[in-house]
C-alpha positions in Angstrom: -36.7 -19.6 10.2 -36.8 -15.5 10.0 -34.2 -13.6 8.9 -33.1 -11.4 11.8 -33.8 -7.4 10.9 -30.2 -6.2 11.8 -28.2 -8.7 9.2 -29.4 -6.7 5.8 -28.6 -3.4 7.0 -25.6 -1.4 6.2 -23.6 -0.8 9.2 -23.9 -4.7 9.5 -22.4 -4.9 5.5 -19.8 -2.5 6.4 -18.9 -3.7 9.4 -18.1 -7.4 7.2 -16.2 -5.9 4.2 -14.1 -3.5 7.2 -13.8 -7.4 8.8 -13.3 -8.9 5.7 -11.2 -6.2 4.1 -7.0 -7.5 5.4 -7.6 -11.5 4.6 -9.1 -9.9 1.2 -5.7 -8.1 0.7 -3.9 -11.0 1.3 -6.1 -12.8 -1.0 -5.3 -10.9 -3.8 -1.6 -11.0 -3.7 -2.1 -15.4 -3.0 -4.6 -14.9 -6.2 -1.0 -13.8 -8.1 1.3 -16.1 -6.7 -1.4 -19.3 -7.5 -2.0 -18.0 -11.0 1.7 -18.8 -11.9 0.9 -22.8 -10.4 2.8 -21.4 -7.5 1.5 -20.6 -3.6 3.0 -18.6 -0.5 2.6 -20.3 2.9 4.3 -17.7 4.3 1.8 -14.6 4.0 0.5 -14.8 7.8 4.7 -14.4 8.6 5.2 -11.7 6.5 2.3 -9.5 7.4 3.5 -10.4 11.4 6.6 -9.2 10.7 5.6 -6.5 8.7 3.7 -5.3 12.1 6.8 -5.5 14.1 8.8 -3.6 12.0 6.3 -0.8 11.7 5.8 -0.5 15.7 9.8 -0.7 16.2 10.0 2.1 13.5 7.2 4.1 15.0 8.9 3.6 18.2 12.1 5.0 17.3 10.8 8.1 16.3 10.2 7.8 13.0 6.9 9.3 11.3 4.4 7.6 10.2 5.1 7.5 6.2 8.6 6.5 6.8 7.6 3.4 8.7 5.0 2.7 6.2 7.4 3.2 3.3 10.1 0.9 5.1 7.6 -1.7 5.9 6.7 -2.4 2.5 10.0 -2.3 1.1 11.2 -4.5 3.5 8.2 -7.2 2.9 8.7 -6.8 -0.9 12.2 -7.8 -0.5 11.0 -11.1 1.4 9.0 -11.6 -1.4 11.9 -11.7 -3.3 13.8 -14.4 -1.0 10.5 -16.7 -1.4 10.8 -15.9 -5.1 14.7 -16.7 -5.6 14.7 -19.9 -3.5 11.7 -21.2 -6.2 13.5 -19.8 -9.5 16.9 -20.4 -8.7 17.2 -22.7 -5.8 14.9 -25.0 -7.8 12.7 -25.5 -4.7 8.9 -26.5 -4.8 7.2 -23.4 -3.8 4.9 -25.3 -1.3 8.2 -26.3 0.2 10.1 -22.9 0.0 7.6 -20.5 1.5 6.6 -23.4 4.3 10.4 -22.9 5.3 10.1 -19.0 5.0 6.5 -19.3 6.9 8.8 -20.6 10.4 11.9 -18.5 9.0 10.4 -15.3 9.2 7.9 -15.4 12.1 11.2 -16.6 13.7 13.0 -13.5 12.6 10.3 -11.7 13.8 10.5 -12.7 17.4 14.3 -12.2 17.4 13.8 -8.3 16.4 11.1 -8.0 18.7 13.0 -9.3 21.9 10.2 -10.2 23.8 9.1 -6.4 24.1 5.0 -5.9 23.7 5.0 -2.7 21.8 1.8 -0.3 21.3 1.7 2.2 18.6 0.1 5.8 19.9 1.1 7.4 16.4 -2.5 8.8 15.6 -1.7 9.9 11.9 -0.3 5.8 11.4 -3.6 4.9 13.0 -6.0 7.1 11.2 -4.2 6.3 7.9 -5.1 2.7 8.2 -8.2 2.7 10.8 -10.0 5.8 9.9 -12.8 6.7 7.5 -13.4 9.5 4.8 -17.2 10.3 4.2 -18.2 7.2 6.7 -16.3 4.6 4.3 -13.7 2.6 6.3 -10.0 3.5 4.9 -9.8 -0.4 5.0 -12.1 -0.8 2.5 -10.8 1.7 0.2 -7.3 0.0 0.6 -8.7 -3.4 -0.4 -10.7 -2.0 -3.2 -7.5 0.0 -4.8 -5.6 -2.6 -4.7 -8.1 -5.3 -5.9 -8.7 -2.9 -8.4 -5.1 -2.3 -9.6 -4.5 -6.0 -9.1 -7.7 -7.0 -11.5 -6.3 -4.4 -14.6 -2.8 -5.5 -14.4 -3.4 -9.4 -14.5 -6.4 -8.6 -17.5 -4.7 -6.2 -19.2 -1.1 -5.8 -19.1 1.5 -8.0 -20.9 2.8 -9.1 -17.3 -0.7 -10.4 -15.8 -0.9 -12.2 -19.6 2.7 -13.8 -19.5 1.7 -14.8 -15.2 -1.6 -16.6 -16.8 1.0 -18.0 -19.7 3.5 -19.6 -16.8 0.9 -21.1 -14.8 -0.5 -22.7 -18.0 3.1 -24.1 -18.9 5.9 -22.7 -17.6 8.2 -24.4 -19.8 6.2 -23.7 -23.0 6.6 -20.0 -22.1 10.2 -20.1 -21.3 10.9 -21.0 -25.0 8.5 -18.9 -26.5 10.6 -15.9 -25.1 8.8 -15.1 -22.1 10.9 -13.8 -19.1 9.7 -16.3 -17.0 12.5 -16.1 -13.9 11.7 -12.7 -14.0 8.3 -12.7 -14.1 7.8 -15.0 -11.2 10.3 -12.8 -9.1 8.3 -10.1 -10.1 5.0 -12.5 -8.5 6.1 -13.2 -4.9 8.0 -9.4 -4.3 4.0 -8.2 -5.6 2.8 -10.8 -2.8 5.1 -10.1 -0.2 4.1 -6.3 -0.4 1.1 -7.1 -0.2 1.1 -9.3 2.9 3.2 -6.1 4.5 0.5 -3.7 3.6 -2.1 -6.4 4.8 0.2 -6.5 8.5 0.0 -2.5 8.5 -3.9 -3.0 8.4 -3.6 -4.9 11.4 -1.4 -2.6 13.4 -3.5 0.1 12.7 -7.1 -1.8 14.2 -4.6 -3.1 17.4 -3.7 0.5 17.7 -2.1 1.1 21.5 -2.7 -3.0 22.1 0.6 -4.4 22.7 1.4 -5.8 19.7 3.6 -9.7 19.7 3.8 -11.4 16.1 1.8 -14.3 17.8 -0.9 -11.8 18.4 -1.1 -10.8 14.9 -0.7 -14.2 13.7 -4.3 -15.6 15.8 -5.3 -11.6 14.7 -6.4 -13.0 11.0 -2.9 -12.6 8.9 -3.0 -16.4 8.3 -6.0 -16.9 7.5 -5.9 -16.6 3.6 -3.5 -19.8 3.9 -6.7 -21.9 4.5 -8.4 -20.2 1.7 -5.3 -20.9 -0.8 -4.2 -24.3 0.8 -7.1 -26.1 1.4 -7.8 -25.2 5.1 -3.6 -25.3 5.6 -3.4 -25.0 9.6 -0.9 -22.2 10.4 -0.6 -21.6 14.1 2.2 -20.6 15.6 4.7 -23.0 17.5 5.6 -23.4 20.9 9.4 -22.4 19.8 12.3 -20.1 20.6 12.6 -17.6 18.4 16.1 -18.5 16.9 14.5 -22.1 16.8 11.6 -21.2 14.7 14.0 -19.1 12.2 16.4 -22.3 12.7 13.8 -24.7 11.7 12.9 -22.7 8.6 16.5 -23.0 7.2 16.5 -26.5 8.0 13.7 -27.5 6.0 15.4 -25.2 2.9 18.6 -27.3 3.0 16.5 -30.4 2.8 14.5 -29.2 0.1 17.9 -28.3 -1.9 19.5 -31.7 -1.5 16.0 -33.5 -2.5 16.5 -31.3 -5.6 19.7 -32.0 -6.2 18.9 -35.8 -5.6 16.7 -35.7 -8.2 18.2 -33.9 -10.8 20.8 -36.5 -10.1 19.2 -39.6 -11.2 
């Protein structure tokens, strides 16, 4: 069987890494998280949500770095939810970011309102969509930060210590590692990067209408299946305050199996 003569050839290898390039981002931040024997179920939601927020901000009138800026910082600090509900609320990560994962999308809906928004803000677009000397700005985003990602965990006392946790968290905690802080530190590093991943996205949709469903089946949960073993994450046939409901719900029921077990 021959090979056909347009699958070695760059614009076809180009056009797979610019394909290739958001899941990667996600990746990368998942890559942290699992390190520490944790994982994020949550990524697709974040990077959904971190779409809507862009294209209200854009919207509104805002330029294109402040809704960039925004955007991240919001998504690092939902990082830091998934982080606190699994160092000091005690849940299973598995169990806290599969809340988070309805929770959010959820959220996302409700400050959306049902309004399809398109984003026309060409210096947003270009920032994410264009290209500099024919290379894909996607490309260079994903090898940055796969880059910065790969130094810091090989040679930096915090990637160290996150190799340390995941070995035995409890072994580290008494050698004097800041272990609560360092797993914070984990999930707000992969919640920013599931934001910066969800900006990717808006900027390839460009003036489509964008919905959080439509990002969602666009490729932002994808890296779920890659982490969690083929993990289906499609969005529900929900109401909005349902869907952020539900993810609540199965929080409070993770905290009273906790507490049921540190009972006995």
């Amino acid at each position: 069987m021959g090979v056909s003569p347009f699958f070695l050839t760059g614009r076809n290898l180009q056009n797979v890494l610019v394909t290739g390039s958001v899941v990667a981002v996600l990746a990368v931040g998942q890559f942290v998280v699992i390190v520490t024997a944790g994982i994020d179920l949550s990524v697709g939601s974040i990077a959904a949500l971190a779409t809507v927020i862009a294209a209200l901000l854009l919207r509104s009138g805002q330029s294109a770095w402040v809704a960039v800026v925004v955007t991240l910082v919001a998504c690092a600090v939902v990082g830091l939810i998934n982080g606190a509900l699994v160092v000091f609320a005690g849940i299973t990560p598995f169990i806290a970011t599969l809340g988070t994962m309805t929770a959010f999308i959820g959220f996302a809906y409700i400050i959306q309102n049902g309004i399809l928004i398109g984003i026309t803000d060409t210096t947003f677009i270009n920032l994410f969509s264009g290209s500099t000397f024919g290379v894909s700005h996607l490309v260079v985003i994903f090898v940055v930060v796969m880059g910065v990602a790969a130094f810091v965990m090989q040679y930096t006392p915090l990637g160290r210590q996150l190799y340390a946790i995941g070995g035995n968290a409890e072994a580290s905690r008494l050698s004097g590692l800041p272990v609560k802080r360092d797993l914070i530190i984990a999930y707000a590093f992969n919640g920013l990067l599931a934001g910066l991943a969800g900006l990717m996205i808006a900027a390839q949709l460009g003036r489509q209408a964008i919905a959080a469903e439509h990002v969602l089946s666009a490729g932002g949960g994808e890296v779920v299946g890659v982490a969690a073993g083929d993990f289906p994450l499609q969005p529900r046939r929900q109401t909005p305050r349902w869907g952020a409901g539900n993810g609540f719900l199965r929080h409070s029921r993770g905290l009273l199996k906790n507490r049921q077990q540190r009972t006995r």
